[in-house]
N, C-alpha and C positions, 0 to 999 in steps of 0.2 A: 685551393679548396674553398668550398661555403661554409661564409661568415656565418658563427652558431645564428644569428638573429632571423638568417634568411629562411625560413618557414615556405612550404608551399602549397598553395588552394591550385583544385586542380577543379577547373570550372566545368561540370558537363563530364562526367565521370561512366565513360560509356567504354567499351571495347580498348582504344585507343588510350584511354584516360587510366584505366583502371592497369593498363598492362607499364606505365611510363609509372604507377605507384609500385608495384612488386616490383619492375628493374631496381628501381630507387635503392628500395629496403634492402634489396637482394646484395645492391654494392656496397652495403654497408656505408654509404654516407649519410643516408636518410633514416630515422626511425622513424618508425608508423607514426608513433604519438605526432610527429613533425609534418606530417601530414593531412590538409584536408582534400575529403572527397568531396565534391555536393554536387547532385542530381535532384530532378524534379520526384521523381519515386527510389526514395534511397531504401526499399524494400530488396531493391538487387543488391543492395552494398552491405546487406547484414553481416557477411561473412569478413569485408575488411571492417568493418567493427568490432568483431568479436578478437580481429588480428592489430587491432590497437591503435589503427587510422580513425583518424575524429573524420565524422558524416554527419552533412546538414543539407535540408535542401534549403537554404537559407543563403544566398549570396555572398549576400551584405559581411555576415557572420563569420566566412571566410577571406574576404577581400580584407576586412580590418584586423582580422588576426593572422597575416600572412604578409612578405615581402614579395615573394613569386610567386604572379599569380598567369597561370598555365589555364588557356581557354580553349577547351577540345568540345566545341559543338556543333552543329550542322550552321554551314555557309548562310544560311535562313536565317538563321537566329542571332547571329553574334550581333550585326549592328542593335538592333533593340536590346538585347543584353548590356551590352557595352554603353549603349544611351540611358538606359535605368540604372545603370551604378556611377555613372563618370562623377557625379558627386562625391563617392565612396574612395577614387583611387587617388592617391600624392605622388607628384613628380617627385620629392624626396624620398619616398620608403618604397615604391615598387617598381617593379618589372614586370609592362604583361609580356606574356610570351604566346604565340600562337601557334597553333597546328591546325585550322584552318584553311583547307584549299579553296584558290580562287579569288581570297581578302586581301588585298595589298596591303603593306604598311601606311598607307597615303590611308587609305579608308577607313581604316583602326583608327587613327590622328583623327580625322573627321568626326568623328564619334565619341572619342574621349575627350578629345577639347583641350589638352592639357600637353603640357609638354614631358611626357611621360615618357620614358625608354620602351621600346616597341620591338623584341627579336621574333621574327617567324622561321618555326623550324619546320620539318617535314622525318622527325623516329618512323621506326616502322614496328611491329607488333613484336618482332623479334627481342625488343627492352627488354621484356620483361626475364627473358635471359641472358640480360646484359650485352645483346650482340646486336644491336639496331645499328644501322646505318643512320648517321642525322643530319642532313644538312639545313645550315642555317642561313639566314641574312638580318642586317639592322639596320635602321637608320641611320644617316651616316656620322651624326652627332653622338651617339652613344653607344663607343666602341667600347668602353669601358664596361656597358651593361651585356655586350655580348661575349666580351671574354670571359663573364661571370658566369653566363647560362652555359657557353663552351666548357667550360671546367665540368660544371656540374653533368652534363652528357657525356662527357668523355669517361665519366664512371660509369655508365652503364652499352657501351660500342665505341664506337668511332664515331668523328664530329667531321664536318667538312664545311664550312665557308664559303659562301658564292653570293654572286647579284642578284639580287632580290627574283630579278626576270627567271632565274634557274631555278624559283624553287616551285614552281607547277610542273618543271619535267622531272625532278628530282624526285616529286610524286608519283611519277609518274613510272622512273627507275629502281628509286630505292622501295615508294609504300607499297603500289601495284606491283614491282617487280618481286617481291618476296612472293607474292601469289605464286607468280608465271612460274618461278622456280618451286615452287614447292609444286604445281602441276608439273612438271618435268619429271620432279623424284617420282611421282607418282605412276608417271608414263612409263621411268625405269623399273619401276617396282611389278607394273601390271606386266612387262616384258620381262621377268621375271619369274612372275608366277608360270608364264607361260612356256620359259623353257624348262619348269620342273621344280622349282622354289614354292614353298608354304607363303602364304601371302605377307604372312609377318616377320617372314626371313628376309623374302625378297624386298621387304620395307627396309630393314634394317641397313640390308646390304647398299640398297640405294641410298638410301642417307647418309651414309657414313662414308660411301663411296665421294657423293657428292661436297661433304666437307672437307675429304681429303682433295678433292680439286680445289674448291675455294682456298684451302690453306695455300698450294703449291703458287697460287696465284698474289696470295697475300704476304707468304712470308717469304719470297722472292722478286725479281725488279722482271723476269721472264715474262713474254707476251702469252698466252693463253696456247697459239698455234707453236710456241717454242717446246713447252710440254706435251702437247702433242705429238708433235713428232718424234720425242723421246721414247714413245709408248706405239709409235704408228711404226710398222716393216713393211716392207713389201712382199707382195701380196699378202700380207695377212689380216688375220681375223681386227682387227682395228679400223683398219682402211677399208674394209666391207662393208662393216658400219656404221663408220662414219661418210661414206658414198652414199649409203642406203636414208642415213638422216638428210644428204643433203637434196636424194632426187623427191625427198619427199616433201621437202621445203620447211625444214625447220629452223634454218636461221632466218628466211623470211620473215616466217610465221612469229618468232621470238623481237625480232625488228618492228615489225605493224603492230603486234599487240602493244610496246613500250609507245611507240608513235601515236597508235587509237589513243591511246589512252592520255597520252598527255594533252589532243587534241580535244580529246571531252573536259578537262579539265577548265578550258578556256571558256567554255558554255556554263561554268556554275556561276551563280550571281548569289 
């Protein structure tokens, strides 16, 4: 578990930033007070103000009052960011952490100057309901700094470990893939509506539907196609369906989007 002293500045406090503060709270290892936010316009942040997260657009103010320091900004920005504070951060008291796609470990180092522990992770939105998928990587000098950040995400989803080179496709599956699946539900939901469902049942049913597969997947060692055909007979209504998704190219189409997508990744500078 996190040593009480480890405080966290979460730099850049936008969609991603602001959803890794509620998981936090929500898992009950973080309290608000233990929390900074800081943005350039912390006019969006009134609300985790008012819920007992310290806001500053002030850096500096949170980098020295903070051990983990969590930097969720646009690929644009981090180097100049990182070169206007590297006087502010200690290879003894912190840890940056990044969620940054695109920024290697190597280029962070560049920037900081400093022999700083370095973990880039890739949560996805879902934190903020404690069920993020996260994988990480570190430098390979400080393992110690990544079992720390591992701990601390493992209360709010699942943590997973990989080489640094994995974590632009990891973006690519785990942050854009929540998307893709949550268009899925949505695609079940509209076929739904269509065979006679209210649009907000046929939501329901698709969600729920759809974490009852995630779970069979999760809480069992079964390949995906194992459960299926538990559920699939011949000729029946299953196998209609699932012919119908395939003449219509939806595991392609779920294949190329994860693929486009990692391949765009490769383009951000």
């Amino acid at each position: 578990m996190k040593n009480k002293h480890q405080n966290i500045a979460i730099i850049g406090a936008g969609r991603l930033g602001q959803s890794i503060a509620k998981g936090l709270v929500a898992s009950k290892l973080y309290k608000s007070s233990e929390i900074i936010l800081t943005k350039r316009d912390i006019s969006s942040l009134n609300e985790f103000e008012k819920n007992g997260y310290q806001v500053t657009s002030d850096n500096k103010i949170a980098i020295k009052n903070s051990e983990i320091l969590i930097f969720s900004v646009g690929p644009r920005d981090l180097e100049s960011l990182l070169n206007s504070e590297k006087n502010n951060f200690s290879s003894s008291k912190h840890i940056i952490v990044s969620t940054v796609a695109g920024i290697n470990i190597d280029s962070i180092e560049k920037s900081v100057g400093k022999n700083i522990p370095i973990v880039r992770i890739m949560p996805n939105v879902a934190i903020e309901k404690c069920q993020s998928m996260t994988c990480m990587a570190s430098n390979d000098n400080h393992e110690d700094s990544l079992l720390i950040i591992k701990d601390i995400f493992e209360s709010v989803g699942y943590t997973y470990t990989v080489n640094e080179d994995l974590i632009g496709p990891a973006t690519a599956l785990c942050g854009s893939g929540l998307a893709f699946f949550l268009r899925s539900i949505r695609a079940a939901a509209h076929g739904g509506t269509e065979i006679g469902f209210h649009a907000e049942e046929a939501l329901l049913l698709a969600a729920q539907t759809a974490k009852g597969a995630a779970s069979l997947v999760l809480e069992s060692s079964d390949h995906p196609e194992t459960q299926i055909d538990k559920v699939t007979t011949p000729r029946g209504i299953t196998i209609a369906g699932l012919n119908e998704m395939d003449h219509s190219g939806f595991t392609s189409a779920m294949i190329n989007a994860i693929v486009k997508s990692a391949n765009k990744i490769k383009e951000v500078k």
